[in-house]
Kinemage of the C-alpha trace (Angstrom):
@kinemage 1
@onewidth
@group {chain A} dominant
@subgroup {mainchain}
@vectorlist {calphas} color= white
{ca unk a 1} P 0.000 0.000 0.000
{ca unk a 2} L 1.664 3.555 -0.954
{ca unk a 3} L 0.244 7.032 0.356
{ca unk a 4} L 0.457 9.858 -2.432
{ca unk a 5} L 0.105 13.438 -0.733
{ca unk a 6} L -0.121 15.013 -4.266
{ca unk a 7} L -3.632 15.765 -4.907
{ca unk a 8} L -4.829 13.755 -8.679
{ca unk a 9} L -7.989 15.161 -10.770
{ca unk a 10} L -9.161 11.812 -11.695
{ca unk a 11} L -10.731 9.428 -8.817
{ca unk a 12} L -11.196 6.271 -9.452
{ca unk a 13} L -9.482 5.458 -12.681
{ca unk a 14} L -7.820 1.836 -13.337
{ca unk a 15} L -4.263 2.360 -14.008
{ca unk a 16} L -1.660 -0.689 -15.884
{ca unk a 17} L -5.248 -2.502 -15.270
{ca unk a 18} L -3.543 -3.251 -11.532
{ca unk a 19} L -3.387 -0.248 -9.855
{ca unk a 20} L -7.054 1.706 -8.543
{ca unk a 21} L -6.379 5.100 -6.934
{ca unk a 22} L -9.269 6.268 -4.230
{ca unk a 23} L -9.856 9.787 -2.211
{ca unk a 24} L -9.581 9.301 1.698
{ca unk a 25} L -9.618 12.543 3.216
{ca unk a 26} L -7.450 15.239 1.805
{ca unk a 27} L -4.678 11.741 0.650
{ca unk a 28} L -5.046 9.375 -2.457
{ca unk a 29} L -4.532 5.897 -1.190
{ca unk a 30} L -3.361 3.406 -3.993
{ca unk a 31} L -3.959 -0.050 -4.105
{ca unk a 32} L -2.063 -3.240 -6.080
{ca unk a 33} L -3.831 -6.451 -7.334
{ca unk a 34} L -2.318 -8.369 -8.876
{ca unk a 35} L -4.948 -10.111 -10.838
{ca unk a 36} L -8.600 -10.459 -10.662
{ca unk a 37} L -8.690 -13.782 -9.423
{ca unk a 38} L -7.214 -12.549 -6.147
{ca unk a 39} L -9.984 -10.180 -5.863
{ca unk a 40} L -12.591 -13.024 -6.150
{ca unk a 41} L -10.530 -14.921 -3.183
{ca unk a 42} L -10.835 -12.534 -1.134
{ca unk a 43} L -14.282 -11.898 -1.645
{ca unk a 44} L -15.110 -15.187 -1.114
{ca unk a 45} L -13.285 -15.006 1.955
{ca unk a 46} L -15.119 -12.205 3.215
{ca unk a 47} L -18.810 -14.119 2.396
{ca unk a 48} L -17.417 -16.896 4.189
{ca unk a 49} L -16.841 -14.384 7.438
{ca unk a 50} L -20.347 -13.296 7.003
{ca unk a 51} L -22.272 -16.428 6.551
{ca unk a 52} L -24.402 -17.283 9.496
{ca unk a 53} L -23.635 -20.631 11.716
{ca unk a 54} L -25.036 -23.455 11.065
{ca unk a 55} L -28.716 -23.995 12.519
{ca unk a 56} L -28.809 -25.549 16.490
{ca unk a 57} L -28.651 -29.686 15.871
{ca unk a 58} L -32.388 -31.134 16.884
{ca unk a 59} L -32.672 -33.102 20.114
{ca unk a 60} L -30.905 -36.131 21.069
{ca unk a 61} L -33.659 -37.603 23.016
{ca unk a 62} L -33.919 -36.643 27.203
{ca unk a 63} L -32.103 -39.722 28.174
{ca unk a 64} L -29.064 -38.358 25.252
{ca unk a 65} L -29.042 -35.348 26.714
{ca unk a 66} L -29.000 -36.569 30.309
{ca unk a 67} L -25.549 -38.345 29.641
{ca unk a 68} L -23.992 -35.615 27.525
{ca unk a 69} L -24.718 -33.467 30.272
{ca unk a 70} L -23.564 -36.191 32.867
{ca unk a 71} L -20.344 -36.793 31.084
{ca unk a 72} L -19.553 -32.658 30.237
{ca unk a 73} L -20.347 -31.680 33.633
{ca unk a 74} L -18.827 -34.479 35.380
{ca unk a 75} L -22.048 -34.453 37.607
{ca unk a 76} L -21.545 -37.933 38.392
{ca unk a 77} L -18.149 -37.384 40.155
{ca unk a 78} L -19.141 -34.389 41.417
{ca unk a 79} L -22.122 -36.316 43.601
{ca unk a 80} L -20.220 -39.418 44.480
{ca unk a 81} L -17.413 -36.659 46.327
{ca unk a 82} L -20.004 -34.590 47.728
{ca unk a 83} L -21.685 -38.552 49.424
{ca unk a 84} L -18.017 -39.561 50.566
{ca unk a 85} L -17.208 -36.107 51.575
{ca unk a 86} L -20.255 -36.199 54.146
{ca unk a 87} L -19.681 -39.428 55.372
{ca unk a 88} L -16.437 -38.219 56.127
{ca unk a 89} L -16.902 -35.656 58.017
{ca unk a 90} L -19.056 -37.564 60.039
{ca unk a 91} L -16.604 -40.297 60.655
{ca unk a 92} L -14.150 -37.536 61.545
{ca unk a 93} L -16.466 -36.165 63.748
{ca unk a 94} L -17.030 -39.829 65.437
{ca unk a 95} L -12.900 -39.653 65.465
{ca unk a 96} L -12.957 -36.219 67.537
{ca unk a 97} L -15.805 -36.559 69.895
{ca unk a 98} L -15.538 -40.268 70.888
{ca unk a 99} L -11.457 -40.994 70.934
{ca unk a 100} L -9.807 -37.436 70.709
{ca unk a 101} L -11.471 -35.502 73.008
{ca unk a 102} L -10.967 -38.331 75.780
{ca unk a 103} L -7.448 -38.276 75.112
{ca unk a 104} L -7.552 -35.104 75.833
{ca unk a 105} L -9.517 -35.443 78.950
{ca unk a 106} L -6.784 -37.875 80.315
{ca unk a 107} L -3.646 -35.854 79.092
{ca unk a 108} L -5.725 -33.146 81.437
{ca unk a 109} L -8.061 -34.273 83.838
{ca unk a 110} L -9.032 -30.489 84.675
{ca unk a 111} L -10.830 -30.767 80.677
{ca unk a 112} L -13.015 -34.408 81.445
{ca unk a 113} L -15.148 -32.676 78.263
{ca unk a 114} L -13.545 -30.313 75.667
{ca unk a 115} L -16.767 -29.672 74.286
{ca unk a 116} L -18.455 -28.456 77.955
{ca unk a 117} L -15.606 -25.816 78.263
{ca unk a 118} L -16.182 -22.244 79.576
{ca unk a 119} L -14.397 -19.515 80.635
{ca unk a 120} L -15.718 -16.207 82.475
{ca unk a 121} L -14.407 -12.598 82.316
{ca unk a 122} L -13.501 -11.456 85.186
{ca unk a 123} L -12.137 -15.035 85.851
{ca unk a 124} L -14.543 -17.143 87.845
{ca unk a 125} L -14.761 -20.855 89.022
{ca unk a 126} L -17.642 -23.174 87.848
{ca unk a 127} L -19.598 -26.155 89.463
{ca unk a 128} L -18.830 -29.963 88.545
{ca unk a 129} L -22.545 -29.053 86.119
{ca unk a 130} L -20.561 -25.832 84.608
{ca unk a 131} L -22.549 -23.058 86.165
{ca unk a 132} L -20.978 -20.152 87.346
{ca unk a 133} L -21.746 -19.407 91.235
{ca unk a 134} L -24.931 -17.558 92.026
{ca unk a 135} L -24.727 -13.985 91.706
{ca unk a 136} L -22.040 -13.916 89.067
{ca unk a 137} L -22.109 -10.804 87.108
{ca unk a 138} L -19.539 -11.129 84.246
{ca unk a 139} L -19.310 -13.217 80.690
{ca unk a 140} L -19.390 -16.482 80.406
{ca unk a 141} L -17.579 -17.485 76.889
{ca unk a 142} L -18.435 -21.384 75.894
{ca unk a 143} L -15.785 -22.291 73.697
{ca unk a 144} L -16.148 -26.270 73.810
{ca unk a 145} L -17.752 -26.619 71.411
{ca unk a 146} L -15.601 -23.935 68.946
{ca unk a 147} L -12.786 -26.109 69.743
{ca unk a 148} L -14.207 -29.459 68.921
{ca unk a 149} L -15.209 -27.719 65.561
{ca unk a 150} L -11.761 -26.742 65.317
{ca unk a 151} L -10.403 -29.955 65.789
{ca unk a 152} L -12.736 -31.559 63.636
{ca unk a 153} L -12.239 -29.087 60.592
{ca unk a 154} L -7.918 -29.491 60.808
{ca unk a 155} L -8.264 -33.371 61.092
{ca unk a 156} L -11.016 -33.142 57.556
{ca unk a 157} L -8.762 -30.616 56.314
{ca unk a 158} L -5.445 -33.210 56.825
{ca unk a 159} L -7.315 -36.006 55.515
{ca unk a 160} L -8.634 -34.098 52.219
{ca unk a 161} L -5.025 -33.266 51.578
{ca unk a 162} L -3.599 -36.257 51.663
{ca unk a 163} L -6.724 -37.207 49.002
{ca unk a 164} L -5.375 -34.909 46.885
{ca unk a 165} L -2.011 -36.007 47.846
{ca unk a 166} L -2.611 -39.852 46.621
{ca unk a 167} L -4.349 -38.596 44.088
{ca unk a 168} L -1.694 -35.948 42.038
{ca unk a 169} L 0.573 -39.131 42.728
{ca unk a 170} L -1.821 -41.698 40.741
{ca unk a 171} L -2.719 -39.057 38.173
{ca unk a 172} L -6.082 -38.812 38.665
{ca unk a 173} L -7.167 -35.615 37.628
């Protein structure tokens, strides 16, 4: 493509039968082709860009469809980790509240149960029930059961990484 500054009185004019000048502006822009059967390429290209996509394929059938979207979505897997991932956080939770927590309660006899822990502010002492004594006016924070939840969530938080773990090592993806 070549710019000409010099203004030309004729517009439009097919020059060597290869060479078209046109007016942009206050410039003459010329352009080469090289034969006419590169015009029609490109044209064709151009209706090619312009054509419309092809029309939606018709229905598969419901039970088609079903799979497809099964097999895209990976709903399957998806379900099968959400029903393992449940029952283990209830195993977990077994784990914690029946065998942890009475570790616990014999590494520190003070804490017989984790979960039934309390602590007042200003400082206070509590009955063997976990009542504070009559007439106490402060806070009483319960954070038991926060811990146990605590607990529980690092332990399913370990276990789900070593999943993953196993899993980058067998190349599952």
């Amino acid at each position: 493509m070549v710019v000409n500054k010099q203004p030309q009185p004729v517009l439009n004019q097919t020059i060597n039968h290869k060479l078209k000048i046109l007016k942009l502006t206050k410039f003459y822009l010329v352009l080469f082709l090289s034969t006419d059967d590169e015009m029609l390429i490109e044209l064709r290209k151009i209706r090619e860009s312009l054509e419309k996509a092809p029309p939606p394929q018709p229905p598969k059938g419901l039970w088609n469809e079903f799979k497809d979207f099964l097999s895209k979505y990976k709903v399957l897997g998806l379900a099968v980790a959400f029903v393992i991932g449940l029952y283990l956080g209830g195993v977990v939770q077994a784990l914690v509240k029946d065998f942890i927590m009475p570790l616990i309660g014999l590494a520190n006899p003070r804490l017989a149960n984790l979960s039934t822990l309390k602590i007042g502010v200003p400082s206070t002492t509590f009955d063997a029930s976990g009542n504070p004594p009559t007439g106490y006016t402060g806070q009483i924070f319960s954070i038991g059961d926060f811990l146990v939840a605590l607990i529980t969530f690092i332990i399913v938080a370990f276990i789900v990484f070593l999943i993953v773990k196993v899993a980058k090592r067998w190349h599952f993806d």
